[in-house]
Structures are given as structure tokens and as C-alpha cells.
N, C-alpha and C positions, 0 to 999 in steps of 0.2 A: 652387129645388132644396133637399131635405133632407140635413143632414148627419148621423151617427151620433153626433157630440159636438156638445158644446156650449160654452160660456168655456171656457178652457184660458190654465191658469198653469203653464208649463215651467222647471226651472231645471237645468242642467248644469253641473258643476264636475270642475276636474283633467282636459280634455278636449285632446285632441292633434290637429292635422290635419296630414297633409304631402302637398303635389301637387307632382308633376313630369311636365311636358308637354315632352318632348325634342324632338320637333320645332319647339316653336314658342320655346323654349329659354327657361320660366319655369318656377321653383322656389320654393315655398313650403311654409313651417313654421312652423307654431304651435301652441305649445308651453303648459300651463297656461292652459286655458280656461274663464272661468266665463262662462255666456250665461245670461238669466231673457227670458222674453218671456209675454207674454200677451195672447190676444184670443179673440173670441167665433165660433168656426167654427161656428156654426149657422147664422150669417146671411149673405148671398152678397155682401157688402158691409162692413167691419170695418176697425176701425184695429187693429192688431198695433204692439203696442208693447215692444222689445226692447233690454237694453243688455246690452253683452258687454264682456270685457275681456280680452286678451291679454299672458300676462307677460313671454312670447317672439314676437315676432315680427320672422321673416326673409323678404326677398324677392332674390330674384337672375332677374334678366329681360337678356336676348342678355350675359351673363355680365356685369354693373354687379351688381355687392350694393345694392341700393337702401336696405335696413334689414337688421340684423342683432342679434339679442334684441333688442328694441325692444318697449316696455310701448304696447298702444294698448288705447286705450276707445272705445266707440263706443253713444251712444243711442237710438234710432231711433223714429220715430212712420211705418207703412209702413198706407196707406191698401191694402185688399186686397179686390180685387173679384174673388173666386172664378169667376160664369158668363163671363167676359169674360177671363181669366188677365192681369188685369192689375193693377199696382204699383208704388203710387205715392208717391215719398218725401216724406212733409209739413214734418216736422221731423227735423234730424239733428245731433247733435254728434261730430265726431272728433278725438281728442286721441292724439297720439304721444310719449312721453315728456311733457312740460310743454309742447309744442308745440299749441294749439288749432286746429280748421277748425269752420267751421261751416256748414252746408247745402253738405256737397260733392256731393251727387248734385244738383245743383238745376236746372232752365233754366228754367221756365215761371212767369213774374212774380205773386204772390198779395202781397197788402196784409193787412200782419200788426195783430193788433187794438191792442198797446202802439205808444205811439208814432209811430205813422202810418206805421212800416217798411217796409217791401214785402222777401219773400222768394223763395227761387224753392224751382219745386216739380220733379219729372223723372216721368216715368214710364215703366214696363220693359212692355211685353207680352211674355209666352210663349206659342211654338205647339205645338200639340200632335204 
């Protein structure tokens, strides 16, 4: 499949999201957004590789404030197979205040090339 672009370097700053889902009673806000990402959508198959960082971030889910202005970062290496809508997270680092996770999306076991590691890998399909 042809795409109309091709590489694609993205960078968004000073960016605001706020969701509220009243019936299933989760609320989110994030506040001062800078995201960069970039990968190759010509190809139907691509790593996209994205880090964003949040300088506010709030969650309230069955009314628990889970975080509240809370700084996270987040790196992302997202294996992206356009004809199949599928996505897949290789490498990922999330940091909440000074708090570290690392490969929180993971489940599927891959042996990493340093140190004879093994890490986990997830992946999302979308329908159309």
C-alpha cells in the first residue's frame, strides 16, 4: 500500500488534553505537552519512535485521584504495521515524577541483545 508521505519528524509543545468519560467515571488532564515522534509512513511496516513529556498530569478514575500535576515522561520505540492495524510496543520507558517503569506495555518474552536480558514486548490491534 502507497502512502502520500513519507519520514515524518513531528514535535508538539505547550499542548493540553482533558477527557471525561462520566459514565465509566474517569477523568483526565494533561496539561503542558511537549511530544516529538518520528517514523517512516511510506512503509506498511515502521518503528515510530516517540517521547513526550507531561508537566501536569491528573487522573481520577471511580473518584480515587490516582495522580494529581504529576510530571511524566514517556519514550516509546511502537513497531507499526499499517495493512494489519497493528502495534506493537518494543521498547518503552515511563517515569512519573523521579519514579521509573520500564516496558509497562509488555507481555510477550523477546531476548534483548545487552546482557542476555529478555524483555517483554505487547501488542494492540485496531478494528476498523
Amino acid at each position: 500500500m502507497r502512502r502520500s508521505s513519507g519520514p515524518v519528524a513531528a514535535r508538539e509543545t505547550s499542548g493540553e488534553i482533558s477527557y471525561s468519560d462520566w459514565r465509566q467515571n474517569i477523568f483526565v488532564k494533561a496539561v503542558d505537552i511537549e511530544h516529538q515522534g518520528s517514523g517512516d509512513f511510506l512503509k506498511d511496516v515502521f518503528d515510530y519512535e516517540t517521547k513526550t513529556i507531561i508537566r501536569q498530569f491528573s487522573l481520577n478514575y471511580d473518584n480515587v485521584q490516582y495522580f494529581l500535576k504529576k510530571t511524566v515522561g514517556v519514550e516509546m520505540i511502537m513497531e507499526m504495521n499499517l495493512p494489519e492495524s497493528k502495534f506493537t510496543f518494543k521498547n518503552n520507558r515511563v517515569q512519573i515524577n523521579h519514579f521509573r517503569l520500564h516496558d509497562l506495555f509488555a507481555t510477550e518474552r523477546q531476548k534483548l541483545p545487552s546482557k542476555g536480558r529478555s524483555a517483554l514486548r505487547r501488542s494492540i490491534y485496531l478494528s476498523h
